[in-house]
C-alpha positions in Angstrom: 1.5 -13.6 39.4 -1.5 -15.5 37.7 -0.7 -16.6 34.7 -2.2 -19.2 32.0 -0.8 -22.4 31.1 -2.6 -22.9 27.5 -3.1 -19.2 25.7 -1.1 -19.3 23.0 1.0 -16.8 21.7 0.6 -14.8 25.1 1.0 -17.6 27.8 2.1 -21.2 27.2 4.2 -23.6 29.5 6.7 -26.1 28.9 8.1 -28.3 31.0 9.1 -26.5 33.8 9.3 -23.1 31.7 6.5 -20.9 30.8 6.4 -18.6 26.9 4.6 -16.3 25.2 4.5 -12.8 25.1 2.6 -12.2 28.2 5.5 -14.0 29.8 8.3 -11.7 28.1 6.4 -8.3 29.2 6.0 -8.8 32.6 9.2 -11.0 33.0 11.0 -7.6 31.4 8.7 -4.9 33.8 9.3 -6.8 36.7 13.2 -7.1 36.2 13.5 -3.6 35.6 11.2 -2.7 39.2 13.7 -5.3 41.2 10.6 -7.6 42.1 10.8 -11.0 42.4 7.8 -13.4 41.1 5.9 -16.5 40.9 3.7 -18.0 38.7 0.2 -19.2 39.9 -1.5 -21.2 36.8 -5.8 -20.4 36.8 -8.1 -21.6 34.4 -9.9 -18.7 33.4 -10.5 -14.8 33.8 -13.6 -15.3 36.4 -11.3 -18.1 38.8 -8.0 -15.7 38.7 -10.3 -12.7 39.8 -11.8 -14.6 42.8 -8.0 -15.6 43.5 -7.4 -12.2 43.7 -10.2 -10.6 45.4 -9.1 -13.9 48.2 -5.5 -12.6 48.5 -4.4 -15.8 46.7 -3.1 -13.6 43.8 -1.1 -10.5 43.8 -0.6 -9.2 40.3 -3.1 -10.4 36.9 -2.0 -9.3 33.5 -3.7 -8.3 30.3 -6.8 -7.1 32.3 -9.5 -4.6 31.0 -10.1 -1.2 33.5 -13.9 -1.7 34.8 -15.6 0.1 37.7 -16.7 -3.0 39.1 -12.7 -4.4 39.2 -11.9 -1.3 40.4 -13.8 -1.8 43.9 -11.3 -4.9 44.3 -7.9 -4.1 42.3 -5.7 -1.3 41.4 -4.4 -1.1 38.1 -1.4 -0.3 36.7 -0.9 2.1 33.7 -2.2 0.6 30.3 0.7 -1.4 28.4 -0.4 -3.0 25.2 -3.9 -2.4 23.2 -6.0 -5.6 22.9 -8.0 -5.8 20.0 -10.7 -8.5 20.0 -12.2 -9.5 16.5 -15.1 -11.6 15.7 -14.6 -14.9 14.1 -17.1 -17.3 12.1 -16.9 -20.6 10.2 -15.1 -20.3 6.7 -18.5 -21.2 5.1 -20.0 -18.1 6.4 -20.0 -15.2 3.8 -22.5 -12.7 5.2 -21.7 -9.3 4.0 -21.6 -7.5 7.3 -18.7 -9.7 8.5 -16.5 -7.5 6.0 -17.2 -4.4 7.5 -14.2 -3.0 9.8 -16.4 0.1 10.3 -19.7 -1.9 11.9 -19.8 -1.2 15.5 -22.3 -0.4 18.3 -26.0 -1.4 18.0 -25.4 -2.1 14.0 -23.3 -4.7 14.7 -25.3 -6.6 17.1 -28.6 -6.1 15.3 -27.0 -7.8 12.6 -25.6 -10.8 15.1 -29.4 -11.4 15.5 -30.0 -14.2 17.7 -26.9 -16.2 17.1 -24.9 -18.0 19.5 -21.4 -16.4 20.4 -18.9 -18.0 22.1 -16.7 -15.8 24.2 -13.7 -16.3 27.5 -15.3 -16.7 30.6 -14.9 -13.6 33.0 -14.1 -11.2 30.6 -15.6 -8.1 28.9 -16.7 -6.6 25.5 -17.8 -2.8 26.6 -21.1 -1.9 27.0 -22.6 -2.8 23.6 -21.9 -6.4 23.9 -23.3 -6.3 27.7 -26.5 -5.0 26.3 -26.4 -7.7 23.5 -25.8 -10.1 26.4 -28.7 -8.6 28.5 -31.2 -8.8 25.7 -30.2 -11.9 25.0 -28.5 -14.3 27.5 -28.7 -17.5 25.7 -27.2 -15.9 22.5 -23.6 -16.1 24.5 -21.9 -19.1 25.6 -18.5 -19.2 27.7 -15.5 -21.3 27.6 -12.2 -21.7 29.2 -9.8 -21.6 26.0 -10.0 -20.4 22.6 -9.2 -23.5 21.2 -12.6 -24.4 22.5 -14.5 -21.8 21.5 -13.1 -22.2 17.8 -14.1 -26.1 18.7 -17.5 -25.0 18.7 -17.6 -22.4 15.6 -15.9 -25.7 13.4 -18.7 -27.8 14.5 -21.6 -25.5 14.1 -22.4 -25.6 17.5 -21.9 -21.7 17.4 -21.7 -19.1 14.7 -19.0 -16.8 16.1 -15.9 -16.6 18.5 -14.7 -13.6 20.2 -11.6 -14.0 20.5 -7.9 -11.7 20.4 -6.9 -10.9 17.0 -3.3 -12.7 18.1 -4.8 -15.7 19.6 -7.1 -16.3 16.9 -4.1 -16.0 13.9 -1.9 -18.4 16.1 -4.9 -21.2 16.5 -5.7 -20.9 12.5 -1.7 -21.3 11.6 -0.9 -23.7 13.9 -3.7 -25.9 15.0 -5.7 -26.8 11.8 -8.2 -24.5 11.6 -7.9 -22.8 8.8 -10.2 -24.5 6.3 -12.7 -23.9 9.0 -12.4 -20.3 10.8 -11.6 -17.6 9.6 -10.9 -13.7 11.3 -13.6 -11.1 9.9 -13.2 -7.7 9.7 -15.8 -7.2 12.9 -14.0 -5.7 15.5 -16.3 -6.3 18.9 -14.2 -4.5 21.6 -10.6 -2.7 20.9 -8.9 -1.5 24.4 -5.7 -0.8 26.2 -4.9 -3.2 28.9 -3.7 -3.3 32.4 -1.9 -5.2 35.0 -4.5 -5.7 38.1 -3.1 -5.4 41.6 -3.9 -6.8 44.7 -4.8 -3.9 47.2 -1.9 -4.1 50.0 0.5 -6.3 48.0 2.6 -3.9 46.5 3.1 0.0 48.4 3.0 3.3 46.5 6.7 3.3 46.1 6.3 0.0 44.8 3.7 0.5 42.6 5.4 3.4 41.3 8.3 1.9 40.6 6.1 -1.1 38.8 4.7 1.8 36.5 7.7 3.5 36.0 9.0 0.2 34.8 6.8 0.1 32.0 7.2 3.8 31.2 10.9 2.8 31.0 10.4 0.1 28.6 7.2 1.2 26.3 9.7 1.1 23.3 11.0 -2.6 23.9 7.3 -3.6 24.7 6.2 -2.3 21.7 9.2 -4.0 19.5 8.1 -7.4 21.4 4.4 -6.9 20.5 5.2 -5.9 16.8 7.3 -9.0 16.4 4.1 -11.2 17.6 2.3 -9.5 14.9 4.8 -9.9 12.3 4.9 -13.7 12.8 1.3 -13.9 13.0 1.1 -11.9 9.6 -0.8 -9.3 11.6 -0.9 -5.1 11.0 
C-alpha cells in the first residue's frame, strides 16, 4: 500500500505509526475485506505510479480515473470526492478569484501567463492540460504542498493547486495564514479511487475490496465530514 509520509490531514507518520484520514479509510476498507497490508512511503504521485506499473506497489489511494492509468491499473469504485481549489498570496485581490462559478477556458484565460504551482504526477481534467499545453512554463511541480505554498509566500509563484483539505490544514497550522489564502476558484472537483495493481488482488478479491467500501460509505462519509468540520470546511 503506497502511502505518504508528509500530507497532512490525509497521510502523516509518527514514529512508528502513520495518521490522517487517508490512513483511517483504507485501514477501515481493508479490515472489513480480511486483507492484510503494508505501508510503502513514495515521494510523490509520478514515483508511486512507476512503483506500481514495476510491481513494487499493489494498491495507491486517492487516485483520479484516467484512460492513460487505466492501461496499467484497475480501479476500485470511487470513495470520497476531491475537490481541488486554487490558492494565491493574501495580497492578491483580483476579482475573478471570488468567483465559485469561473470554470473552463474563463478561468484560464484569466490565469494568463502566471506561474502555477501544482503536485507532481497528478491531474486537473482537460482544461488545465490545455492551459498546460499552451503554456508549459506557466506550471511548475513540487513534491509537497507545503512547498508549493513556500513558493506562492515568496512570490516565486502566483497560485497553488492544492486540496481544499490540505490547503485549510497548512494555513491553520503551519503559519500561513497572513500569507495564503483559499479562493473561491475551483480548478478540478472529482471522485476518487483506489488504484490496483493488475494480478495483485483476484476478482473475488477485488470484489470483496469494493464491497468493503459499499459496506462502509456511511462511516466514510462521517470520517470525511469530521475532517471538514475541524478544518472549518462545508
Amino acid at each position: 500500500m503506497s502511502v505518504s509520509s508528509d500530507w497532512p490531514p490525509y497521510s502523516s507518520k509518527h514514529g512508528n505509526n502513520y495518521f490522517g484520514l487517508e490512513i483511517q479509510l483504507i485501514e477501515l476498507v481493508l479490515k472489513d475485506a480480511g486483507f492484510c497490508w503494508q505501508y510503502v512511503v513514495l515521494p510523490s504521485s509520478s514515483r508511486t505510479f512507476k512503483q506500481l506499473q514495476e510491481g513494487k506497489v499493489d494498491i495507491v489511494p486517492a487516485a483520479s480515473f484516467t484512460q492513460q492509468r487505466r492501461k496499467y491499473a484497475e480501479f476500485s469504485l470511487p470513495y470520497r470526492q476531491e475537490v481541488m481549489l486554487l490558492f494565491t498570496h493574501t495580497k492578491n485581490t483580483l476579482p475573478f478569484l471570488d468567483d465559485p462559478q469561473l470554470r473552463g477556458s474563463l478561468l484560464y484565460a484569466n490565469l494568463r501567463s502566471n506561474i502555477v504551482a501544482v503536485s507532481r504526477g497528478s491531474v486537473y481534467g482537460q482544461y488545465f492540460a490545455n492551459y498546460r499545453n499552451n503554456c508549459p512554463d506557466c506550471v511548475i511541480e513540487t513534491n509537497l504542498a507545503r512547498e508549493r505554498f513556500n513558493l506562492v509566500k515568496r512570490g516565486r509563484v502566483e497560485y497553488a493547486v492544492e486540496d481544499n483539505l490540505t490547503g485549510a490544514y497548512l494555513i491553520q497550522h503551519e503559519n500561513f495564514a497572513q500569507h495564503i489564502k483559499p479562493t473561491s476558484v475551483s480548478v478540478y472537483e472529482n471522485p476518487v479511487h483506489y488504484m490496483v495493481r493488475p494480478g495483485s488482488l483476484t476478482e473475488k478479491q477485488l470484489q470483496k475490496f469494493n464491497l468493503a467500501i459499499i459496506k462502509n460509505s456511511d462511516t466514510i462519509k462521517q470520517i470525511i465530514a469530521d475532517y471538514h468540520q475541524l478544518y472549518h470546511l462545508k
